[in-house]
C-alpha positions, 0 to 999 in steps of 0.5 A: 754314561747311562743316559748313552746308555739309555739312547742305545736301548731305545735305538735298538728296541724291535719296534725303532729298528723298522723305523731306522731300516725305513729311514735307510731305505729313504735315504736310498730313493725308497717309494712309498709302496717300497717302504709300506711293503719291505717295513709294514708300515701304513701309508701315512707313516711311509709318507711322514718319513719320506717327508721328514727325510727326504734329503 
């Protein structure tokens, strides 16, 4: 229980929900400049997760 605990913490920090909405926002055909725009993230982070995945 309080290692469930402890993952839902992690999942909602402000910093992982820009990761969980950039994840989303692969997984409905997003590009690189949609995710670097809509999430702030740099271009290297944007093609990682497009990278990790890209179904």
């Amino acid at each position: 229980k309080t290692q469930e605990n402890q993952v839902n913490l992690v999942a909602c920090a402000p910093e992982n929900r820009i990761y969980t909405r950039a994840t989303i926002m692969v997984e409905l055909g997003a590009s690189i400049e949609e995710l670097m725009s809509e999430c702030e993230l740099a271009r290297a982070e944007a093609e990682l997760l497009l990278n990790l995945h890209r179904i």
